[in-house]
NUVOZA-455271 format. One record per residue (C-alpha): residue number from 0; z, y, x. Coordinates in steps of 0.2 Angstrom, whole numbers, plus 5000, padded with zeros to 4 digits. Each point is the difference from the previous one (the first is absolute). Last residue first. Layout:
<atom><k>NUM</k><z>Z</z><y>Y</y><x>X</x></atom>
...
END
This chain:
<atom><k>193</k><z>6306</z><y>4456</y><x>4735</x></atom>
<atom><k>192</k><z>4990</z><y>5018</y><x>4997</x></atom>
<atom><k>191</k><z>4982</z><y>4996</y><x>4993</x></atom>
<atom><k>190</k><z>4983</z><y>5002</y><x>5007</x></atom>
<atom><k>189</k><z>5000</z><y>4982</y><x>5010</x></atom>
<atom><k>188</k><z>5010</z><y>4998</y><x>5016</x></atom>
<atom><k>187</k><z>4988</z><y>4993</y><x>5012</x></atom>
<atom><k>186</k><z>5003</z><y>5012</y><x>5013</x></atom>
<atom><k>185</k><z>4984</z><y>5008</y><x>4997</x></atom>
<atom><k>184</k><z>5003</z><y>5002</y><x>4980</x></atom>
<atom><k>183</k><z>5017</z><y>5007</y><x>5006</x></atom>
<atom><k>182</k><z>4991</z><y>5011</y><x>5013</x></atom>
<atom><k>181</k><z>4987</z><y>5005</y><x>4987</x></atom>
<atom><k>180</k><z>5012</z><y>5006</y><x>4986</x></atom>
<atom><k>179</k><z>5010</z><y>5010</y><x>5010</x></atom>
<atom><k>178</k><z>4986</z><y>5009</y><x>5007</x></atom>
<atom><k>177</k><z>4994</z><y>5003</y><x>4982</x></atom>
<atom><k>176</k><z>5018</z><y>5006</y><x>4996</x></atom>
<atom><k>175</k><z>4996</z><y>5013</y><x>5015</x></atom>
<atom><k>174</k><z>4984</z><y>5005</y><x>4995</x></atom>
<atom><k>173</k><z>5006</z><y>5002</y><x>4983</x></atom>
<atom><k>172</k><z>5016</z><y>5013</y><x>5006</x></atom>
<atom><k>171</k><z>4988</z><y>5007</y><x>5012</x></atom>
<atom><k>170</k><z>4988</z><y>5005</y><x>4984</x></atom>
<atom><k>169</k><z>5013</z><y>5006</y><x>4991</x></atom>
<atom><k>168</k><z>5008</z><y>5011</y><x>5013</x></atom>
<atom><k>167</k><z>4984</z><y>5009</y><x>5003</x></atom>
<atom><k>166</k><z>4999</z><y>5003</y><x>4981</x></atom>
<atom><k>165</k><z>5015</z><y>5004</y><x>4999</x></atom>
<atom><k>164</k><z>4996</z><y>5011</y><x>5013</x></atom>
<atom><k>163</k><z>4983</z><y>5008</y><x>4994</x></atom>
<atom><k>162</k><z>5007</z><y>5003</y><x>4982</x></atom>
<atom><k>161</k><z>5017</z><y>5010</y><x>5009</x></atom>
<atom><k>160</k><z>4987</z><y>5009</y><x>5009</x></atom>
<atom><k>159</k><z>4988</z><y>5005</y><x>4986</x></atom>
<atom><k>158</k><z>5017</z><y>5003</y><x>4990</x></atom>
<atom><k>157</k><z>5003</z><y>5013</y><x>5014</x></atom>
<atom><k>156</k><z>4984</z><y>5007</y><x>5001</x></atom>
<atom><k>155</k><z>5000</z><y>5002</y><x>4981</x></atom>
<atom><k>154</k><z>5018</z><y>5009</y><x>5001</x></atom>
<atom><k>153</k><z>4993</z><y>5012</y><x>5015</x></atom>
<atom><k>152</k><z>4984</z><y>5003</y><x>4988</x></atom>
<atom><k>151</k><z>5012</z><y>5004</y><x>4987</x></atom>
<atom><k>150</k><z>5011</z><y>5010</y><x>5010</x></atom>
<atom><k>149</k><z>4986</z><y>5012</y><x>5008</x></atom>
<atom><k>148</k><z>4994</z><y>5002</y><x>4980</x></atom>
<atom><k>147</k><z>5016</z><y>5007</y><x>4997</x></atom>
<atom><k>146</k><z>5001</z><y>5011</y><x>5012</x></atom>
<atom><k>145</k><z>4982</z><y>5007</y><x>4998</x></atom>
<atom><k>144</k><z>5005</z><y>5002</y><x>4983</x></atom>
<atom><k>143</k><z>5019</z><y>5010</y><x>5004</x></atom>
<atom><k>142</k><z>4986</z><y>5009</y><x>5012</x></atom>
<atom><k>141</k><z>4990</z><y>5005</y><x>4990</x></atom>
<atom><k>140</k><z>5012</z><y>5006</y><x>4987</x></atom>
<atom><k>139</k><z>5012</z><y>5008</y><x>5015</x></atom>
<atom><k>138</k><z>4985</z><y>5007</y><x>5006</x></atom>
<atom><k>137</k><z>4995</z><y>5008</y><x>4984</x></atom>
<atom><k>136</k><z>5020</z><y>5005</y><x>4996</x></atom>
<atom><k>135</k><z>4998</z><y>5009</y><x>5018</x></atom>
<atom><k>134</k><z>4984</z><y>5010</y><x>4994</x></atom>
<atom><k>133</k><z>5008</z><y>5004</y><x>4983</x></atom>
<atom><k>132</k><z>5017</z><y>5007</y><x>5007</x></atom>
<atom><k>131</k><z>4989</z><y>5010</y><x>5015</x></atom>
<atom><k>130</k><z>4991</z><y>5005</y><x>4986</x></atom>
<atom><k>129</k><z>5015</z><y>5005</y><x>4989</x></atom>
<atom><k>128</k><z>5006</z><y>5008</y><x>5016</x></atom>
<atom><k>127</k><z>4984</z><y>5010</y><x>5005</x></atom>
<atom><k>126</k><z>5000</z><y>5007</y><x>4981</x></atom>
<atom><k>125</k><z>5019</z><y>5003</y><x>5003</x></atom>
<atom><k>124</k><z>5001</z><y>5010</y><x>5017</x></atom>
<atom><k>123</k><z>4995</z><y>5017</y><x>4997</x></atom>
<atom><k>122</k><z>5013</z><y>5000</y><x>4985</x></atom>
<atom><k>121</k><z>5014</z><y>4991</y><x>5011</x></atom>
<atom><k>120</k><z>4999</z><y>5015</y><x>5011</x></atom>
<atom><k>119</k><z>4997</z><y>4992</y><x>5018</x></atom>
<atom><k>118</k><z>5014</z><y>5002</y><x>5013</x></atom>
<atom><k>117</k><z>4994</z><y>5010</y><x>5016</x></atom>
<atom><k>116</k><z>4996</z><y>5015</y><x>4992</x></atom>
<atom><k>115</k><z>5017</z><y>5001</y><x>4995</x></atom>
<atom><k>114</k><z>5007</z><y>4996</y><x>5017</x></atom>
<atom><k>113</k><z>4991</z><y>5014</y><x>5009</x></atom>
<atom><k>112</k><z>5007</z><y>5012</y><x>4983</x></atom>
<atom><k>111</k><z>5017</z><y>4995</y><x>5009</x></atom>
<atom><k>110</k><z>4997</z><y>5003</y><x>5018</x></atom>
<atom><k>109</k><z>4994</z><y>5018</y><x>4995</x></atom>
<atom><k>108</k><z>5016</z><y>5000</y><x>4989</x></atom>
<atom><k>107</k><z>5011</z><y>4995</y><x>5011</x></atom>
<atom><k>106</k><z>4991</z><y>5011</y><x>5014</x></atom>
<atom><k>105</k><z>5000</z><y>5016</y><x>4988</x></atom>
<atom><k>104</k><z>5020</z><y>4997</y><x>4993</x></atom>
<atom><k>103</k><z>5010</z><y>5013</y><x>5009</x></atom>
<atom><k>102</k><z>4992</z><y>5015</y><x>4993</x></atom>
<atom><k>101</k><z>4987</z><y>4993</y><x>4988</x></atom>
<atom><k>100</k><z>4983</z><y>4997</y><x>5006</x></atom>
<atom><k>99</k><z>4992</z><y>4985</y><x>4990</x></atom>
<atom><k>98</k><z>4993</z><y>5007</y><x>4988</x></atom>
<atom><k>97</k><z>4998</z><y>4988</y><x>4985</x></atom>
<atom><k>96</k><z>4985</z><y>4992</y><x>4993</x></atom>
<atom><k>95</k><z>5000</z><y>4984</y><x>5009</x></atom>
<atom><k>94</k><z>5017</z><y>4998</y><x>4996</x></atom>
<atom><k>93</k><z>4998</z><y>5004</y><x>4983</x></atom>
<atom><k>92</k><z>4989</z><y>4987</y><x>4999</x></atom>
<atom><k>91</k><z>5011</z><y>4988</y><x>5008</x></atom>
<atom><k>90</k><z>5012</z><y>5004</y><x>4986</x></atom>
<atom><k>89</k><z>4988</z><y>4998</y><x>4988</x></atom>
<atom><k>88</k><z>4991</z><y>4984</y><x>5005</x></atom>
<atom><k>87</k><z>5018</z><y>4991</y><x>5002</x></atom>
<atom><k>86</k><z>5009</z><y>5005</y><x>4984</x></atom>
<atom><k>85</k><z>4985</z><y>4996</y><x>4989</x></atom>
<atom><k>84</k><z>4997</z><y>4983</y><x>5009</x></atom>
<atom><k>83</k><z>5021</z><y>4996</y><x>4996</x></atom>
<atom><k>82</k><z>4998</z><y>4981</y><x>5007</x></atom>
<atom><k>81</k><z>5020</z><y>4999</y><x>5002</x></atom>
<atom><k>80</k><z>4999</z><y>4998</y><x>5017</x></atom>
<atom><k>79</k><z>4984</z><y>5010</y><x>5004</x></atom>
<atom><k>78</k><z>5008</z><y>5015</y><x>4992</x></atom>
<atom><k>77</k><z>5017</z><y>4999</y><x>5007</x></atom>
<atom><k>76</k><z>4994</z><y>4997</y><x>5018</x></atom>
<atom><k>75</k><z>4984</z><y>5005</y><x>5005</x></atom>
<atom><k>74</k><z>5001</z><y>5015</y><x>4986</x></atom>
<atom><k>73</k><z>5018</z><y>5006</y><x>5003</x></atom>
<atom><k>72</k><z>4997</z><y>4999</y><x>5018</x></atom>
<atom><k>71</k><z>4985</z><y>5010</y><x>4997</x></atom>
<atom><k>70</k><z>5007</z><y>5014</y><x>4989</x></atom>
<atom><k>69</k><z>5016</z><y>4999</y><x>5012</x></atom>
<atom><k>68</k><z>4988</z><y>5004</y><x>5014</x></atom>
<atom><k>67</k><z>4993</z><y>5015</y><x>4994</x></atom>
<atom><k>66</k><z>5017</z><y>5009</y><x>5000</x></atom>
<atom><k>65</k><z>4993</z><y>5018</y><x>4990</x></atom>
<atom><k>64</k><z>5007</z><y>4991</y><x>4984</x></atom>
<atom><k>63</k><z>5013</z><y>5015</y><x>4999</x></atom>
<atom><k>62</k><z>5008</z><y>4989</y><x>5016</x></atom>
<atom><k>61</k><z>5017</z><y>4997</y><x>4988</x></atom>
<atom><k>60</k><z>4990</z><y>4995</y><x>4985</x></atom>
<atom><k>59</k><z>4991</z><y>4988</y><x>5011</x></atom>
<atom><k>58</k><z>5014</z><y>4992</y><x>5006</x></atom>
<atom><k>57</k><z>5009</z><y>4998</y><x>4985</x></atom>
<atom><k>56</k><z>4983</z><y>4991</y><x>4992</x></atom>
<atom><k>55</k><z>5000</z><y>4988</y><x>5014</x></atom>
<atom><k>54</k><z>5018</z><y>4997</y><x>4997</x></atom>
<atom><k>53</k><z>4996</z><y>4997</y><x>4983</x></atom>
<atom><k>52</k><z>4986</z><y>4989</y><x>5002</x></atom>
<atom><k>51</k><z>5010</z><y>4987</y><x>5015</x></atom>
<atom><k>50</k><z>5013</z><y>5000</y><x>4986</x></atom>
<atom><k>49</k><z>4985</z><y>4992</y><x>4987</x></atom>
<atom><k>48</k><z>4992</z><y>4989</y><x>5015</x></atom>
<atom><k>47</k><z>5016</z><y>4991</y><x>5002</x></atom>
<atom><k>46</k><z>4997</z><y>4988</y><x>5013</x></atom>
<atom><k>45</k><z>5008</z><y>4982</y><x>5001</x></atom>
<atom><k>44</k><z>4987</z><y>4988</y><x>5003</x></atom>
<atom><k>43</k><z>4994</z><y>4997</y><x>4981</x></atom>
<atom><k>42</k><z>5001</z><y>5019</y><x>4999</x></atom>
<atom><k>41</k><z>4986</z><y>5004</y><x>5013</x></atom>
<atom><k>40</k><z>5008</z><y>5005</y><x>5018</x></atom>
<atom><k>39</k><z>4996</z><y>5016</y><x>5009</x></atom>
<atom><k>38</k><z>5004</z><y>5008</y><x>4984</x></atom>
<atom><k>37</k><z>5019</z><y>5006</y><x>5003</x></atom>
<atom><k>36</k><z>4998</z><y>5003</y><x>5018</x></atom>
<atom><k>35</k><z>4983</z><y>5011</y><x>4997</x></atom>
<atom><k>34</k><z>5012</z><y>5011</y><x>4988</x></atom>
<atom><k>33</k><z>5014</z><y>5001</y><x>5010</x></atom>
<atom><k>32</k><z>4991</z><y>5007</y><x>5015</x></atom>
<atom><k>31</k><z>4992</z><y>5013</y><x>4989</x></atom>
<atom><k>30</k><z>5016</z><y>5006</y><x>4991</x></atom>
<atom><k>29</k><z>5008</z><y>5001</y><x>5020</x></atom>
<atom><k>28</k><z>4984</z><y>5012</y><x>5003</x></atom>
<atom><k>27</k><z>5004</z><y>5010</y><x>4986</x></atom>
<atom><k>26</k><z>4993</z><y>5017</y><x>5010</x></atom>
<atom><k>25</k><z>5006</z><y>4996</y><x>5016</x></atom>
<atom><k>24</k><z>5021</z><y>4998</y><x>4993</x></atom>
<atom><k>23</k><z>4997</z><y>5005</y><x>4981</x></atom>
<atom><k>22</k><z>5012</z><y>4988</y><x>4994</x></atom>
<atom><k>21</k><z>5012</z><y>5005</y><x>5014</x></atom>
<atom><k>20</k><z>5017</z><y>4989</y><x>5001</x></atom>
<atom><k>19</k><z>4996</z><y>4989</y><x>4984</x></atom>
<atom><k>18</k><z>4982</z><y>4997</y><x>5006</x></atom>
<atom><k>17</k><z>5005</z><y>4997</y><x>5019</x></atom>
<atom><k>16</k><z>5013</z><y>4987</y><x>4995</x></atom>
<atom><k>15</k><z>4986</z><y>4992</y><x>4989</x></atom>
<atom><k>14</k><z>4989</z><y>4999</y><x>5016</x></atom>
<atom><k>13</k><z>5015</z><y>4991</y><x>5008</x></atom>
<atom><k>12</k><z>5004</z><y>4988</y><x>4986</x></atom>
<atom><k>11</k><z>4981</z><y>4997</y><x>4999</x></atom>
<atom><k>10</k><z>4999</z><y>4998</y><x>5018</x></atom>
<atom><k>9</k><z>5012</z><y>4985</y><x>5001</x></atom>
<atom><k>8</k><z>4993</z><y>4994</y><x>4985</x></atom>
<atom><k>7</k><z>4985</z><y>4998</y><x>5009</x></atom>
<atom><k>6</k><z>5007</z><y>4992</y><x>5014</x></atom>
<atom><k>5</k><z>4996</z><y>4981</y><x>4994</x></atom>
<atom><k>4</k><z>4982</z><y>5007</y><x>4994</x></atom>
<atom><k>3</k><z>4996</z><y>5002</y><x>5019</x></atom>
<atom><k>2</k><z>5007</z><y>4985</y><x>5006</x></atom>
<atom><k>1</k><z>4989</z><y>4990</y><x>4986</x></atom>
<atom><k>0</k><z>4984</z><y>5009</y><x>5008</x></atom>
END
């Protein structure tokens, strides 16, 4: 939603605000907020995945690490963007691993170890990904040659078209000129042009 990413900076500036007032305002929740801003967007777009990792990094030094959600914010948005597998596995593994009841944190933490079983671990996932890669590549394969052989036959239909109405208009054009020739031989007017 471009609306949305128009106000971002708007928040930014408000969450920074929040930061430099109270850093550790809910447990470095302002840290947490900047950090998903800053890596919502790859690089090439604007974001700035390496600031978004030092706020994450704020945040959980100000919760003691017992904050589950900035582990998996910081793993579905830093990680992922920078394709950092080590990073992601281990901090939803800690995640998992963690308990969740802290005073003040048990249902972020409850909702946050939910979310990290919810994203796969990039280790689980990476012999069903090089299959999926190998079984996609296949189809493209297959079908890049099924492709191809529907064009050709298309091209041969075409040129067995184009063939056929020449061949069409070639034989009207010599009916024709031997109309021609047997109304002027009918008129009396001999094979020739006066």
């Amino acid at each position: 939603d471009w609306n949305a990413l128009a106000t971002l900076p708007k928040v930014k500036a408000v969450m920074a605000h929040v930061a430099a007032v109270d850093e550790s305002y809910n447990h470095g929740e302002a840290d947490l907020y900047l950090g998903v801003i800053d890596t919502l967007l790859p690089p090439a777009l604007g974001g700035k995945p390496e600031e978004g990792r030092a706020w994450f990094e704020r945040a959980l030094a100000l919760s003691g690490g017992r904050d589950l959600m900035v582990k998996v914010e910081y793993a579905k948005h830093y990680a992922r963007i920078t394709y950092n597998r080590e990073l992601h596995d281990k901090l939803l593994k800690e995640v998992l691993a963690a308990d969740p009841d802290v005073p003040g944190l048990t249902l972020r933490n409850v909702l946050a170890q939910r979310q990290a079983r919810a994203q796969p671990l990039f280790e689980a996932a990476s012999q069903r990904q090089v299959e999926v890669v190998a079984a996609e590549q296949q189809v493209l394969a297959n079908g890049g040659a099924l492709e191809l052989h529907v064009t050709v036959a298309e091209a041969r239909a075409h040129q067995a078209e184009v063939a056929g109405a020449t061949a069409a208009v070639a034989d009207e054009h010599q009916v024709a000129i031997a109309q021609l020739l047997r109304n002027r031989l009918a008129a009396g007017g001999g094979g020739h042009p006066a």
